[in-house]
C-alpha positions as CSV (number, residue, x, y, z in Angstrom):
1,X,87.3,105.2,105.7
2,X,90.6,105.0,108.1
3,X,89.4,106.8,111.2
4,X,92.6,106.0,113.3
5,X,95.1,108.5,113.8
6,X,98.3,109.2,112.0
7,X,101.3,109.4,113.9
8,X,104.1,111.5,112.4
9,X,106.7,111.8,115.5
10,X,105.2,113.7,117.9
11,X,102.3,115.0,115.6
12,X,99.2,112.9,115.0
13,X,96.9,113.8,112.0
14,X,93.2,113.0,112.2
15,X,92.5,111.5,108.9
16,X,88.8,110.6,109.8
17,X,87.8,114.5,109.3
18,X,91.1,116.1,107.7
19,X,92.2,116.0,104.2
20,X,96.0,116.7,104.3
21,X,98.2,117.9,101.6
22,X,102.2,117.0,101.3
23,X,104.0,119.8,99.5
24,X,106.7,118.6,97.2
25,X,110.3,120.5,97.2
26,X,112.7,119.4,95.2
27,X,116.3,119.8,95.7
28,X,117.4,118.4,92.7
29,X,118.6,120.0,89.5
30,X,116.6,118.0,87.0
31,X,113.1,116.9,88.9
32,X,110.6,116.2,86.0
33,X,108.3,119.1,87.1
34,X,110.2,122.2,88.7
35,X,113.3,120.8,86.5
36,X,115.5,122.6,89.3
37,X,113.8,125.6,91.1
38,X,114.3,124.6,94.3
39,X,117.8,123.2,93.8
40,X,119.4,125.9,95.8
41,X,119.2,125.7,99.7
42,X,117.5,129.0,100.2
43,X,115.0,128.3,97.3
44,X,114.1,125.0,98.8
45,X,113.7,126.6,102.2
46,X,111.5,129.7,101.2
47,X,109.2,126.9,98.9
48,X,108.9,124.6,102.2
49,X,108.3,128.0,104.5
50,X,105.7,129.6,101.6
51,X,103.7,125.7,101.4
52,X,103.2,125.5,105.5
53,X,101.8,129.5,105.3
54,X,99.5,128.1,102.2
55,X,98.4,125.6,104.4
56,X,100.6,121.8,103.9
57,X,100.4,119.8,106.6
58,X,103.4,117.9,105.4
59,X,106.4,119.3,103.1
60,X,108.2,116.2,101.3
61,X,112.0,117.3,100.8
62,X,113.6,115.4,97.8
63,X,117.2,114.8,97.0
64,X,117.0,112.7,93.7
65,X,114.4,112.1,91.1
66,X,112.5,109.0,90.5
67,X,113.3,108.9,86.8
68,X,116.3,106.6,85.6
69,X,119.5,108.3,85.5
70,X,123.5,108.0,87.3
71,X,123.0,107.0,91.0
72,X,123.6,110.2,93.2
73,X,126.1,109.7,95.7
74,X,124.5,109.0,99.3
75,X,126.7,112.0,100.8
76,X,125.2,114.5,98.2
77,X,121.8,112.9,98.8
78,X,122.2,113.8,102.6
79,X,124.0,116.9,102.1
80,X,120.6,118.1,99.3
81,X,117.9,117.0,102.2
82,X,119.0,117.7,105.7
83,X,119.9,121.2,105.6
84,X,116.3,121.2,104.4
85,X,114.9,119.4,106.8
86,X,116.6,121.4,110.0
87,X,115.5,124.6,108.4
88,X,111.9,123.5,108.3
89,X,110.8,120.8,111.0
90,X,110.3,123.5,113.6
91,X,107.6,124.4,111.6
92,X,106.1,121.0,109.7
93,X,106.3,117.7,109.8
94,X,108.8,117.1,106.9
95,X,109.0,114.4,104.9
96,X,111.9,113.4,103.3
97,X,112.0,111.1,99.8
98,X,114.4,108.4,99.4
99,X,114.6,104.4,99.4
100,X,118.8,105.3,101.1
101,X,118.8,103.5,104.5
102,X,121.6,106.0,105.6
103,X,120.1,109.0,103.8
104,X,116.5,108.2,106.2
105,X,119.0,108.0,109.0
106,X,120.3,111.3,108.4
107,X,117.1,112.8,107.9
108,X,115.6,111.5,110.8
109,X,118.4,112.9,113.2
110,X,117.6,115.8,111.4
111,X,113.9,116.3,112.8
112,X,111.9,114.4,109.8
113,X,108.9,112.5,110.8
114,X,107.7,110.7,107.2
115,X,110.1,108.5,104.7
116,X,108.4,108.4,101.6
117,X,110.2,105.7,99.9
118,X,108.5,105.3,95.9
119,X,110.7,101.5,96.1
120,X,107.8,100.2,98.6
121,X,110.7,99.3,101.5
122,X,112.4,97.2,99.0
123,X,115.7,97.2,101.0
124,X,114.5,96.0,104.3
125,X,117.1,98.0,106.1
126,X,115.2,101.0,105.1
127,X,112.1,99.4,107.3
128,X,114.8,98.9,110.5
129,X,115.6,102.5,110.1
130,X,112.4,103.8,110.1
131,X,110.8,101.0,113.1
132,X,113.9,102.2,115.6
133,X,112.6,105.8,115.2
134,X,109.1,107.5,115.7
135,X,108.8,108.2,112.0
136,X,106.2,107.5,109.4
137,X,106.5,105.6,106.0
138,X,105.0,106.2,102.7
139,X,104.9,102.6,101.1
140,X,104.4,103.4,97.2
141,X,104.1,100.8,94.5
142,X,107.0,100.4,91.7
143,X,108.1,97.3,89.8
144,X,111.4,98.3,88.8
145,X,114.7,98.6,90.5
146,X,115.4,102.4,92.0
147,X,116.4,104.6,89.1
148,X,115.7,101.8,86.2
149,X,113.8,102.1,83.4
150,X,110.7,99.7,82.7
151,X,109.6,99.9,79.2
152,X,106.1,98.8,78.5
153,X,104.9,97.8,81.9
154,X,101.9,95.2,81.4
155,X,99.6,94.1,84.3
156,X,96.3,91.8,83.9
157,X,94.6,94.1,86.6
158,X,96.4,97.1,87.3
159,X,94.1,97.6,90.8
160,X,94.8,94.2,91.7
161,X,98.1,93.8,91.9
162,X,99.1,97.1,93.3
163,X,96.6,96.1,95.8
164,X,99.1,93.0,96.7
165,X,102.1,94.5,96.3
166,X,100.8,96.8,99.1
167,X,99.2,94.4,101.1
168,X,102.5,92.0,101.3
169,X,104.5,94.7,102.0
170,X,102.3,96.5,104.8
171,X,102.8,93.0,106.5
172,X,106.4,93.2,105.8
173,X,106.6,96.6,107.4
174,X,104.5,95.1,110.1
175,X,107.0,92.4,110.8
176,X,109.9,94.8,110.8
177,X,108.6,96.8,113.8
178,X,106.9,99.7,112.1
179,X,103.5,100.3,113.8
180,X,100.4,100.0,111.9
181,X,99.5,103.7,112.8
182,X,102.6,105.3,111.3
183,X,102.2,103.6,107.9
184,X,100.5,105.2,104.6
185,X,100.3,103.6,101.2
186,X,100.5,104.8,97.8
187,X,99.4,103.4,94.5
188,X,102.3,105.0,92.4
189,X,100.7,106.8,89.9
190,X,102.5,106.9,87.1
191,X,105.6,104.7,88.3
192,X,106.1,101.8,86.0
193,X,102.5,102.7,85.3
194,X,101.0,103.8,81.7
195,X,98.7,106.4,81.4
196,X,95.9,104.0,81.2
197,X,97.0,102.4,84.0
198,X,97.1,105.7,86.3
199,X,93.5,106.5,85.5
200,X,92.4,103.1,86.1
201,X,94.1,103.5,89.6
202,X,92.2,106.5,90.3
203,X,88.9,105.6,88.8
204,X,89.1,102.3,91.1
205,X,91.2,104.1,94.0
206,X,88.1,102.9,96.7
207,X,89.5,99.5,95.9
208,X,93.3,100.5,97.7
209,X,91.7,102.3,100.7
210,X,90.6,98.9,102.5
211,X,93.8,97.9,103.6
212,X,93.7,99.9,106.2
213,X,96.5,102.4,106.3
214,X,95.6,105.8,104.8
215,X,96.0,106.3,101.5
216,X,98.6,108.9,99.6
217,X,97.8,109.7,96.0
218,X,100.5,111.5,94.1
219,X,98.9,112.7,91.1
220,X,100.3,116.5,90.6
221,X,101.3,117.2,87.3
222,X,101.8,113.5,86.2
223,X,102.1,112.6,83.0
224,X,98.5,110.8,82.8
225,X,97.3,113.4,83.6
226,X,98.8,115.3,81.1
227,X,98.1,112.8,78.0
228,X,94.9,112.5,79.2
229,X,93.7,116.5,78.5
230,X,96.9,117.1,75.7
231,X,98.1,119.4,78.3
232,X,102.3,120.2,78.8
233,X,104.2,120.0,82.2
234,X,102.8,123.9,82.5
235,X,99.0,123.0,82.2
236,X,97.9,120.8,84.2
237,X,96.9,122.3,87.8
238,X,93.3,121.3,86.7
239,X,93.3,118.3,85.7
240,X,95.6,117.2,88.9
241,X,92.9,118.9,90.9
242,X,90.1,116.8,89.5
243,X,91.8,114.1,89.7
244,X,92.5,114.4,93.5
245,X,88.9,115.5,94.5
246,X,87.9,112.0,92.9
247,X,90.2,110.2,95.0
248,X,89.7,112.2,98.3
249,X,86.0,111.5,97.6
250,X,86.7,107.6,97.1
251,X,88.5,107.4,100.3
252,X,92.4,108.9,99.8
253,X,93.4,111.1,102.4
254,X,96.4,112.3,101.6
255,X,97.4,114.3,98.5
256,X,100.4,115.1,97.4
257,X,101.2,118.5,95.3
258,X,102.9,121.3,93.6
259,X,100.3,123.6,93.9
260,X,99.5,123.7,97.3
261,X,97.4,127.1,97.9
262,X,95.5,125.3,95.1
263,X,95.6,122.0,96.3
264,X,94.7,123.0,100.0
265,X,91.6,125.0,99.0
266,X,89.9,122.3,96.8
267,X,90.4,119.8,99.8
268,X,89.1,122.5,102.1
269,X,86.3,122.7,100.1
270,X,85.4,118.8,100.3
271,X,85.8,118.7,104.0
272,X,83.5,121.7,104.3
273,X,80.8,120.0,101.7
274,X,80.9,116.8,103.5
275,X,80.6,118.7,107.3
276,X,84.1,118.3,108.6
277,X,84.6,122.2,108.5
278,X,82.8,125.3,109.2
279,X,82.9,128.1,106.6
280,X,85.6,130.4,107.0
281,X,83.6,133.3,107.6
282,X,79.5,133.5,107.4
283,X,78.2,137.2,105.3
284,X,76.5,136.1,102.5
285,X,72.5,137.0,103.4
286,X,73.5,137.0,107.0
287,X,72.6,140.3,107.6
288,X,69.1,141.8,109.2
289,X,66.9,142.6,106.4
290,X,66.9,146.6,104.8
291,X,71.0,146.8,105.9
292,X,73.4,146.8,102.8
């Protein structure tokens, strides 16, 4: 277990006794899950206000979808996140997803402490960006170009080579600046992964955690998760649950989520079972014998 602290800006996160949940908010009109709930501004704002009240410890503010599709203009990508992002850093640390070395520029003027780029810092510039400034990166595993498709993705050992890809490029992060203690990493379930491949990540995820950095899972409503139990987009809050109580128990530390109420109680649970948290209040046969 990673028992150094997180840096995020001027936060630091504990991760040797805290289980922490991103919230996701989309502002985009066709995100695979929400499919454009949180398109509008104040819709995005009051999802990122209503996840820090259920308990996030980081909201992750997207401007365009990881799916294939038309490149989104860089200014429209800026103008989607950072009114987002000044509306809600006074209260969170904000993330803010996107592989755009201007849009991470933007966002970090803004007030956002975390780039969470799904490309795993393929355009180095992105990694200047984010070592000139005190804010954190997500590394996440993907094979293809931003936006591409990959059809069929094959690997001899899934674990394996995600575990290289993120091991060559923490060192390249390294190298570009960006402190050890400001760096998470993320398997990339699901991205140019089959569902096969996810649960094999998450069965093995023990395997990830001993690089180092903390380790992000992003598992919410995935499609493995989904062919896995024949559940739709609408179903699958308990199989995404089980799935992230596995990998929090096998050494991930952060989970990212739709549900976060949800998402926040199940992780408060395991910190509570494994003695990193008091109960929340103490009744039950607490009281002196003959009272009701």
């Amino acid at each position: 277990m990673d028992e150094r602290m997180l840096r995020l800006g001027a936060r630091s996160i504990d991760l040797s006794r805290e289980l922490a949940v991103m919230a996701i908010v989309n502002r985009t009109p066709d995100s695979f899950y929400d499919r454009g709930a949180t398109f509008a501004l104040d819709a995005a704002v009051r999802a990122g206000v209503a996840a820090v009240e259920a308990g996030a410890t980081i909201v992750d503010v997207g401007g365009v979808k990881f799916a294939p599709g038309p490149p989104v203009p860089i200014d429209d990508e800026i103008a989607r996140v950072v009114p987002v992002v000044r509306e809600l850093s006074p209260l969170v640390a904000v993330s803010v997803d996107t592989f755009q070395p201007q849009v991470a520029a933007a966002a970090i003027a803004a007030g956002a402490v975390v780039i969470n780029d799904t490309t795993g810092l393929r355009d180095p510039r992105l990694a200047d960006v984010i070592a000139d400034s005190d804010a954190a990166v997500v590394i996440a595993h993907s094979l293809a170009a931003p936006r591409t498709v990959l059809p069929q993705p094959r690997y001899a050992d899934v674990v394996t080579e995600v575990r290289a890809f993120l091991a060559e490029r923490l060192d390249a992060a390294l190298a570009r600046g960006i402190p050890r203690d400001r760096i998470v990493l993320d398997p990339g379930h699901d991205l140019n992964k089959n569902s096969r491949h996810s649960l094999e990540l998450t069965r093995r995820i023990d395997e990830l955690t001993t690089l180092g950095p903390p380790v992000l899972v992003a598992l919410s409503n995935k499609d493995f998760v989904g062919e896995t139990l024949g559940r739709d987009r609408g179903e699958r809050l308990a199989g995404s649950l089980a799935a992230a109580v596995w990998c929090v128990t096998h050494g991930a530390r952060i989970v990212r989520a739709h549900h976060v109420r949800e998402t926040v109680d199940a992780l408060r649970m395991i910190e509570a079972i494994i003695g990193w948290r008091q109960p929340a209040r103490l009744e039950h046969n607490m009281r002196p014998e003959g009272n009701s």
